[in-house]
Steps between C-alpha positions, in 0.01 A plus 500: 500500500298153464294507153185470705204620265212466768537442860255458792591657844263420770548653842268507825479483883539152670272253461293647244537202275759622246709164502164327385404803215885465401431072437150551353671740266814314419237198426279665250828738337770182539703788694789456739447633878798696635542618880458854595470399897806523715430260714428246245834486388630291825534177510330296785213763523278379283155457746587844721585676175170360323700420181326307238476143607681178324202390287417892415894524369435204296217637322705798339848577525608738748817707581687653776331294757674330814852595331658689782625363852390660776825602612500688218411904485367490186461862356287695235813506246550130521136433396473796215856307363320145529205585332670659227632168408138329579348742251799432243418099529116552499485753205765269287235178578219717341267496809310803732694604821265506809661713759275461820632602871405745786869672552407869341842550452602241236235629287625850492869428398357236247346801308625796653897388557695497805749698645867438417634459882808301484531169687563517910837372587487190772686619742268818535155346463630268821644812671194678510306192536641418812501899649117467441485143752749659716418900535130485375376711200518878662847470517509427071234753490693781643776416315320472133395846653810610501636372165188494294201749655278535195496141491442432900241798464273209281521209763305463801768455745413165589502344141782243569565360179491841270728664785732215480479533063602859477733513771655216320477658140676848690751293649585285186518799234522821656177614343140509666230218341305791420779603242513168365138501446515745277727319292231197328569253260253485174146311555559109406125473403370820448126518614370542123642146404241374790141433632557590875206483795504506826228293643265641785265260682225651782682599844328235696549202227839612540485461847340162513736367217761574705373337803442194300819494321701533798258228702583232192900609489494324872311210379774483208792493740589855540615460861738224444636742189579753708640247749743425288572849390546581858723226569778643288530831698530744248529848534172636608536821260526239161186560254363141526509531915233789490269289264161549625436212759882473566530665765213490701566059445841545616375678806268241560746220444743649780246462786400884442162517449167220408439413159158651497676872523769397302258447208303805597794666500596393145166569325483860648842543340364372174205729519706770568759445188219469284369845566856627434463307164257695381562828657881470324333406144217781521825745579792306300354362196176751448493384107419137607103416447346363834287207407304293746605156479193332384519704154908459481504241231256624283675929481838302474438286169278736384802755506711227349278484194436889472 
């Protein structure tokens, strides 16, 4: 475990200004900003995924950023063994880890642990992979029915990617997910070694932020990202793909539909995942303080001095 004597964890819907709290913070503690946003982590996202800009990443050092290509599915496990190293490296050079992101997740196997569920063979992540394209997802549904029902019993039978995961994890091991879920590692930063907030901001500032964000990611060349993203013809169901913005731009790009819904489109989606933000964290991570964002900066380094 990384000899981390204070930490500061900072979660919160889109948009709600986190990246900036995370640089004013790093400023005025000399911290180190570390991902907790899986979309961040591909490279040749940086204006649809709103990561921190050039000149903000040369203000303070950041980590896990851009590191991953998009052809890449990067998973929860990979990131909890990456930032056990970026902890290691920023605890031996004496200075404050700033862990800032939206993806719920990360945060609870940073302090809660993760389940043990062994790595997915190849050959079976493309088998199923390619059932999904070819038969559709009630076909993988009834049969993660049939091999795993207390697991199929918790997914809407729609949810294409968490269908695909357990089926998978059935397939690969003989066991159910929910088995293996049951079978955690130890928490790498256990919440008591942190300051942790999740940062509120008023529904309709939300909103508008949003709006404005996405409006200045198409000024900043978002389109001609996501151009080149589609240009590459991935497969549709990869992680960086389903970005928000992705694929409404790709659709758009194809002749589908006009910009103007395309970007409609996108922000709903943003609005949308943002909600689900906070509605995970209020159920997930009920020990986290809810702070608005205006008074962030002042509960966080008054809890680092406490």
């Amino acid at each position: 475990m990384p000899d981390v004597k204070q930490a500061v964890l900072i979660a919160g819907p889109t948009a709600s200004g986190k990246s900036a709290l995370a640089l004013a913070l790093a400023d005025r503690l000399g911290g180190t900003i570390v991902n907790a946003d899986s979309m961040q982590v591909y490279a040749g996202l940086r204006v649809i995924t709103a990561r921190p800009t050039a000149e903000e990443e040369a203000r303070a050092q950041h980590m896990l950023y851009g590191h991953v290509d998009a052809a890449e599915s990067y998973s929860t496990g990979q990131w909890l063994r990456e930032v056990t190293q970026v902890l290691d490296d920023i605890a031996a050079a004496g200075r404050v880890p700033i862990v800032v992101g939206g993806t719920g997740l990360y945060f609870k196997v940073l302090t809660e642990g993760i389940a043990a569920v062994p790595a997915i063979p190849a050959e079976i992540r493309e088998s199923v992979r390619e059932r999904l394209a070819r038969d559709g997802v009630s076909s993988l549904y009834t049969e993660l029915t049939a091999l795993d029902p207390v697991t199929a019993a918790r997914l809407m039978p729609l949810d294409r990617s968490r269908i695909a995961r357990a089926l998978e994890v059935v397939l690969a091991t003989g066991r159910s997910i929910s088995d293996w879920h049951g079978e955690g590692t130890a928490p790498l930063l256990p919440p008591e070694r942190a300051v942790k907030i999740f940062v509120t901001l008023e529904r309709t500032q939300l909103v508008s932020r949003i709006e404005a964000r996405f409006a200045a990611m198409m000024q900043a060349g978002a389109l001609d990202e996501v151009r080149a993203l589609a240009a590459r013809d991935l497969d549709p169901l990869l992680p960086a793909m389903k970005a928000h913005g992705v694929p409404w731009l790709i659709r758009h790009l194809k002749g589908e539909i006009p910009l103007d819904e395309a970007v409609a489109g996108s922000i709903m989606d943003t609005r949308r995942y943002a909600k689900r933000q906070h509605t995970w964290f209020r159920g997930q991570m009920k020990d986290w303080p809810m702070v608005p964002i205006e008074r962030a900066l002042d509960v966080i380094t008054g809890a680092l001095t406490d």
